[in-house]
N, C-alpha and C positions, 0 to 999 in steps of 0.2 A: 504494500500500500504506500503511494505517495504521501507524504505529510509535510505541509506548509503552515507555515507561522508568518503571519503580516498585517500589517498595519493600514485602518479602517473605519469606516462608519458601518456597522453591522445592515441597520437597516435601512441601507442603500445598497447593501449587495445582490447583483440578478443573477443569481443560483437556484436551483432545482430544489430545495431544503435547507433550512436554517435551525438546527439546534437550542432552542432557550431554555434555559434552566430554572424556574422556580421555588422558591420554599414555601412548607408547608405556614398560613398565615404569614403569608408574603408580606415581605417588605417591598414597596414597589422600588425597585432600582431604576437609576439613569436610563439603561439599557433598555430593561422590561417596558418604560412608561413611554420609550418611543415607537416603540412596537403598538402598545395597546393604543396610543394615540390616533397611528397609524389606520388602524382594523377600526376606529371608533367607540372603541374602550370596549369588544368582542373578548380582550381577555379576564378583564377585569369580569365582566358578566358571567363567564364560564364557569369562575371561580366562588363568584358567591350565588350564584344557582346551584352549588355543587355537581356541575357535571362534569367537574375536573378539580380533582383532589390532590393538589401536589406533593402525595406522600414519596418515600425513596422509591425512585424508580419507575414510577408511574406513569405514561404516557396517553401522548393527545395527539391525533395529526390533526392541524390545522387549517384548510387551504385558504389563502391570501383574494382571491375572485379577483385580482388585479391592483388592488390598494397597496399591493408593495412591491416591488422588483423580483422580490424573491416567491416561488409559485408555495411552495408551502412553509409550514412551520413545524417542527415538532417539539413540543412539551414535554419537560420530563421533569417531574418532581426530586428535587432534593433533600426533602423530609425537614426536621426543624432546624434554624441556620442555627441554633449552639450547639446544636448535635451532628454538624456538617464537618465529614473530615476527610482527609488526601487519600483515604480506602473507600470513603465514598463518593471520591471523583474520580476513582478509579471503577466502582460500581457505575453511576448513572454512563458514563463515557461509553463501558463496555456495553451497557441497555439500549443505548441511542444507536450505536452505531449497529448491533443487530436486527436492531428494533430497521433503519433505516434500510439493512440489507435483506430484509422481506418485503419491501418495497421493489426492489429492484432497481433502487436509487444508487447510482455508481458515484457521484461527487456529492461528499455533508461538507458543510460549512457550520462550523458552531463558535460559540458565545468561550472567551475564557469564562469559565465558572468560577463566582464570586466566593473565596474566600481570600482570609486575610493569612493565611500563608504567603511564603514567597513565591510570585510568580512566578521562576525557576521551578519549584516544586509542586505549582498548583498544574502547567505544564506539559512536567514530565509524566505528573500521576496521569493526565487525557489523553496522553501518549500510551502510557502502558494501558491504560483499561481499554481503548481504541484496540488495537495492538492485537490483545489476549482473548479481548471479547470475540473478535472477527475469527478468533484462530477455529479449525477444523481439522480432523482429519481424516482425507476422503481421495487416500493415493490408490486404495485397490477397489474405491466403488465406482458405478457407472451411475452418474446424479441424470436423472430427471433435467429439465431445463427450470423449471422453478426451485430445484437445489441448486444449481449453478452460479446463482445470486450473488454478485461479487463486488464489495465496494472498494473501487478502486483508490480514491483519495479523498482525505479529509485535511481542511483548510480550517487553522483556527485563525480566529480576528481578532487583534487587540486593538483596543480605542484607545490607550493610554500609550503615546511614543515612547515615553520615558522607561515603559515595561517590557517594549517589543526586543531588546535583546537578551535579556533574561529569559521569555518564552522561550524563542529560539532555540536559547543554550539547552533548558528543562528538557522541549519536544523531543530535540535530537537526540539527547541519553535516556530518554524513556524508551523511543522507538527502538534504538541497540539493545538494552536491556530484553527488554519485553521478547524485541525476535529470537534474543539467546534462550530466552525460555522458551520461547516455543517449540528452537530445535531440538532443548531436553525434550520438550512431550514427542517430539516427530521420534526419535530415538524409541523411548518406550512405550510407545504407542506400535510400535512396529512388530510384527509376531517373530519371535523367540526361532525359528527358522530363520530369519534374515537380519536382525539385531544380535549377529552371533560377536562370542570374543574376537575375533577378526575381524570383523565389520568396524567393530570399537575402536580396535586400533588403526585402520587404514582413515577411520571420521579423523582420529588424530593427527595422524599422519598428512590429510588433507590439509586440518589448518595449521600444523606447521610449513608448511611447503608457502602457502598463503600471507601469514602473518610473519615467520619470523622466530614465533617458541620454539625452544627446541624442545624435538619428540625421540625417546627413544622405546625400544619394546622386544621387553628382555627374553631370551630364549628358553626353550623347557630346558634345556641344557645345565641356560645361566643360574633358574630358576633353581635348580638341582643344584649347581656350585654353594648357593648362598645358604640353602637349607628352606627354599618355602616351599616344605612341606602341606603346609596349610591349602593354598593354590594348587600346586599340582594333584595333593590330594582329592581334594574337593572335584578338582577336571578329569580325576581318573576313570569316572566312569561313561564317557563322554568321547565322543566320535569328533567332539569340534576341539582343538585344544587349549589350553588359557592361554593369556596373556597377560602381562605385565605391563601396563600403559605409565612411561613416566614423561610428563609436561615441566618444563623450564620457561617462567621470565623472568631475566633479567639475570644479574648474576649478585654474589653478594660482595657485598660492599664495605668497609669501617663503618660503623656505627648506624648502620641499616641493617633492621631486620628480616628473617626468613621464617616466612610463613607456608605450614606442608598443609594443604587438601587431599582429602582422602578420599574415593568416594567406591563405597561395596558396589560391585557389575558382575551380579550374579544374572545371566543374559537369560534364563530361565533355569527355574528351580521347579522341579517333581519332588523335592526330599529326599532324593536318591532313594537306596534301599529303605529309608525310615519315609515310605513314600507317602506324599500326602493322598488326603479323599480327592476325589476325581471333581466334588462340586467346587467351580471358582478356582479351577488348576491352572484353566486358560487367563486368567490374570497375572500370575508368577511368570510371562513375562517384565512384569514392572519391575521385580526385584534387582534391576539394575539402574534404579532413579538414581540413586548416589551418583553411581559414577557418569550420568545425564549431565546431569547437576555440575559437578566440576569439569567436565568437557566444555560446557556451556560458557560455566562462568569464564573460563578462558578463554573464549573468544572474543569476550566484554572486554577481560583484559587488554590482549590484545590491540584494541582501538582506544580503549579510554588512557593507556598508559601509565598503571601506579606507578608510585616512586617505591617499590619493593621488589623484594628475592621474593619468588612465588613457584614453589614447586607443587605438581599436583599430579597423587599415584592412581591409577586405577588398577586394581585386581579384576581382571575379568574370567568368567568361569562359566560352564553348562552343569548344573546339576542333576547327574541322572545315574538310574540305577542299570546297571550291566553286572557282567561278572567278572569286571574289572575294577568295580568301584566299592570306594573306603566300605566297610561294616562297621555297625556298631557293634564298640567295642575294641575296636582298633586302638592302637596308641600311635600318635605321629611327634615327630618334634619337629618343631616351626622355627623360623629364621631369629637365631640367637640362640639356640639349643633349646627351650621350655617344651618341656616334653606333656604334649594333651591325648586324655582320655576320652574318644570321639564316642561319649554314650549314645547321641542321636546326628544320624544324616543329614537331617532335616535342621541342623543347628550349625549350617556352613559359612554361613556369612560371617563370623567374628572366626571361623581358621582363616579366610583370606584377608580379612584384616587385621588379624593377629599377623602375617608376615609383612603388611603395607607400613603397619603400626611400629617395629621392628626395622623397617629400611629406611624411617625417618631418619634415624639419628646417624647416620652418616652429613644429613645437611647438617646438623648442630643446629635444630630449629629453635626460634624463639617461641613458637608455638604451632599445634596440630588441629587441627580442626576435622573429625572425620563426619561424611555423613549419610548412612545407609537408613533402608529397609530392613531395620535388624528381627523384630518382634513383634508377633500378632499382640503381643499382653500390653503395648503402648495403646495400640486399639482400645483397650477395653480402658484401660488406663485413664485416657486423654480424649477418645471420640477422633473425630474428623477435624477438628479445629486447631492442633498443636501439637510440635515438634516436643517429641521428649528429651532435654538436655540434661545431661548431667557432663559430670567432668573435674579437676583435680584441681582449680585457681580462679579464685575467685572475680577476679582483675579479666578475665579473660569470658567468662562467664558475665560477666555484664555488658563487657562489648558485643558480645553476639543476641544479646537479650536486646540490647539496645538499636542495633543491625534490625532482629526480627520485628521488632515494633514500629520502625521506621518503614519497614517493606512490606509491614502489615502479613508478614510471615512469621507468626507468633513461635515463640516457645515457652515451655513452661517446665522448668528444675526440680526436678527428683532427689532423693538423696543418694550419697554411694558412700553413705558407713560399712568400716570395715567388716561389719558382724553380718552383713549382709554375702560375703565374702564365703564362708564356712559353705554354703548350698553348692560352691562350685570344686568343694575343695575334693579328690581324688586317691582312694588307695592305693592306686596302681601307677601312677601318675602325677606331672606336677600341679595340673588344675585338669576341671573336666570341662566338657565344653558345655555343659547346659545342666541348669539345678534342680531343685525339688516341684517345679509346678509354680512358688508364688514368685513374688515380685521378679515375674520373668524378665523386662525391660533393663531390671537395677541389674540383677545377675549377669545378664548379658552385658551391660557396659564392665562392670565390676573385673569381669573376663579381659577384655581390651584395656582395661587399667593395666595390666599385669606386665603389656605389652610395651607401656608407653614411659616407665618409669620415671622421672621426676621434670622432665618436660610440662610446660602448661597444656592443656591440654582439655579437649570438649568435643562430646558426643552427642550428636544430632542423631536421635531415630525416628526416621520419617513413614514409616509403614503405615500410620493412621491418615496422614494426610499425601501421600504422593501418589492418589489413584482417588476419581471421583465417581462417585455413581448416576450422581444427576447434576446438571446444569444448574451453574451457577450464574452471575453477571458478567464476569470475567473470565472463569474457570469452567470449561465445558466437563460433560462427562468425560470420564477416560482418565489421560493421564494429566498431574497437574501442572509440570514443569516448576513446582515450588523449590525454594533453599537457590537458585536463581540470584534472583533480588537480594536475598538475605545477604549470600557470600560476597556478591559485588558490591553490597553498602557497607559489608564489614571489613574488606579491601580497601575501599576507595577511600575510605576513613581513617583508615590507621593511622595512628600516633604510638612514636615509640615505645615500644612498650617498657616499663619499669623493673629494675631491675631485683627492685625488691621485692616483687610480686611472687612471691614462691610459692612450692606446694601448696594446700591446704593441710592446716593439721588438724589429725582425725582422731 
């Protein structure tokens, strides 16, 4: 989609549809009063007949009969302006411009939406909910021509000069953002035959070639040198073979920090031998949103240029059962020697992140950030709404809290006391890979603790939220492309981090 930011009198523009935004017991704005002026005060009447409610999201098409340049209107409620925020100009954006491509309207033109943010930011949010709301994914259907409905560009108009390059700057990195997320969803959105560990690596491969990161992708061979047992175990039982995906920006520096992304690409999981039920199996392609995720973000990178060392791993892997693949009950030891008691198949994702976790600390990171589809028990945990975080520094755990809240990519902090610890602890073994049934989320990070030793350190488990079932404003069904936004505002922000921030003590 085209996207233009320019300077205007809204309602003087002759376009096919005009965007205006509303609150609920509207304030009449500058804007609004010369529209209804226009129409002969048609909207003012609208509203107190109640035949248009400008609650969030709500819509009204208008047609103009010739009293304006522009042939329609569309109305869309922004609910009450003190409860009006950059997640819900990311909402109505993503409403309108759906809303407009059921119409089979190819060019919107809208209204900046009145809040008192910075224009920069009020901007970039129209950008992304434009963006995410229009995304689809429809590479193996044959659409009807009334599914084919395509809007091709959206033109916002600022009346205020003084603001129009502020828009500008916001439009442009909402629009990068937004489409990096959407290639995570194109990625797992793809079925599990063709989003193989290969594929993964050659995506990378591509945008190294492209941008400049350097990609490398380590061999079963190499894999075997180092000891990631984890990884090739986990791919043993499996016709496609893993890969190792490592991404490089930039290089390190004196007194600039390195920051390592992790992200689990498990490219489809069956549970291997510990095989799961058959209902919602075809979803376990998603189990490689992590590593979505940080391919993604690195393409943001890429363009937007932090001033940071940014390394980021992806383990990639097929999990499936043959009779080549790990049992439970196997012992492996993972890269650094820690020897695991593989009691369940179906508990792979923290072995390949156990060795990703483990091949940070050749960068001497200032900090890790990993972030998978570890646990169905975040689900139960947290809902559909929030990243479960946990992680070993407090300092570091606020910046991603703060990250998630800005990108309206929530998380929310679990504990990882030691005593929680004992459920994973192993007879036979140094730890086990999966504990008693409770607090499966903690247990499972507790596990990846073990890995990460006294590094700062935060575990994102996205399984609740990186697969949608029903349409959202912005987030269609499917996959969500989430942790996106997050990781890129948690990059793009960095400040060096302190040196007295250490462990937490427990």
């Amino acid at each position: 989609m085209k996207l233009t930011v320019r300077y205007g009198m809204l309602v003087k523009e002759r376009v096919e549809i005009i965007v205006l935004g509303l609150f609920d017991a509207p304030r009449i704005t500058p804007v609004l009063k010369r529209f209804d002026k226009a129409l002969g005060g048609e909207i003012s009447r609208l509203i107190k007949s109640g035949d248009f409610r400008p609650r969030l999201n709500k819509t009204f098409l208008l047609p103009t009969y010739g009293l304006l340049p522009t042939k329609r209107l569309l109305l869309i409620g922004l609910g009450k302006e003190n409860e009006f925020t950059l997640d819900k100009v990311r909402q109505v954006s993503g409403t309108a411009l759906k809303t407009v491509q059921g119409f089979g309207i190819k060019g919107v033109t809208s209204q900046l939406y009145p809040l008192k943010d910075s224009v920069e930011q009020v901007s970039r949010a129209m950008a992304e909910g434009a963006v995410l709301g229009l995304y689809r994914f429809d590479r193996f259907k044959h659409l009807e021509p009334d599914e084919a409905k395509e809007v091709k560009s959206l033109t916002i108009v600022v009346e205020d000069k003084a603001r129009l390059g502020g828009a500008k700057v916001g439009a442009r990195r909402g629009q990068l953002i937004a489409e990096a997320a959407c290639q995570a969803r194109d990625l797992v959105n793809l079925p599990g035959s063709e989003a193989t560990p290969s594929m993964i690596a050659n995506e990378a491969k591509k945008l190294g070639r492209r941008s400049g990161i350097k990609v490398r992708v380590l061999s079963a061979d190499t894999m075997k040198r180092l000891g990631m047992n984890g990884v090739l175990g986990v791919g043993r039982g499996s016709a496609q073979p893993p890969k190792f995906v490592i991404l490089e920006y930039g290089k390190r520096r004196p007194g600039q920090d390195t920051v390592v992304l992790v992200g689990k690409g498990v490219t489809f999981d069956s549970g291997g031998i510990s095989i799961k039920p058959s209902q919602d199996m075809d979803k376990m392609k998603y189990d490689m949103a992590g590593a979505g995720t940080v391919l993604s973000a690195f393409r943001v990178f890429a363009r937007l240029r932090p001033k940071a060392h940014l390394v980021g791993l992806l383990p990639c892997v097929e999990n499936m059962p043959s009779g080549k693949a790990m049992k439970p009950g196997d012992i492996i030891s993972c890269m650094g020697g820690k020897t695991v008691e593989v009691a369940n198949t179906d508990a792979e994702g923290r072995l390949i992140l156990a060795d990703a976790l483990a091949y940070t600390k050749r960068y001497k990171p200032t900090a890790v950030v990993d972030i998978a589809t570890l646990t169905g028990a975040c689900v139960v945990a947290l809902g559909r709404l929030a990243m479960g975080m946990m992680g070993n520094n407090e300092e570091l755990r606020k910046r991603v809290r703060e990250a998630g809240d800005a990108a309206h990519e929530r998380v929310w902090e679990l504990p990882l006391w030691d005593e929680y610890g004992e459920a994973i602890k192993s007879t036979v073994a140094d730890v086990k890979n999966i504990g008693d049934g409770s607090a499966g989320t903690i247990t499972g990070a507790k596990f990846l603790e073990k890995f990460v030793d006294k590094t700062p350190w935060v575990h994102l488990d996205i399984a609740g939220v990186a697969w949608n079932d029903k349409d959202a404003p912005y987030i269609p069904k499917g996959a969500s492309g989430i942790g996106v936004r997050l990781l890129v505002e948690l990059i793009m922000n960095w400040k060096k981090f302190p040196a007295a921030a250490k462990r937490d003590k427990k």
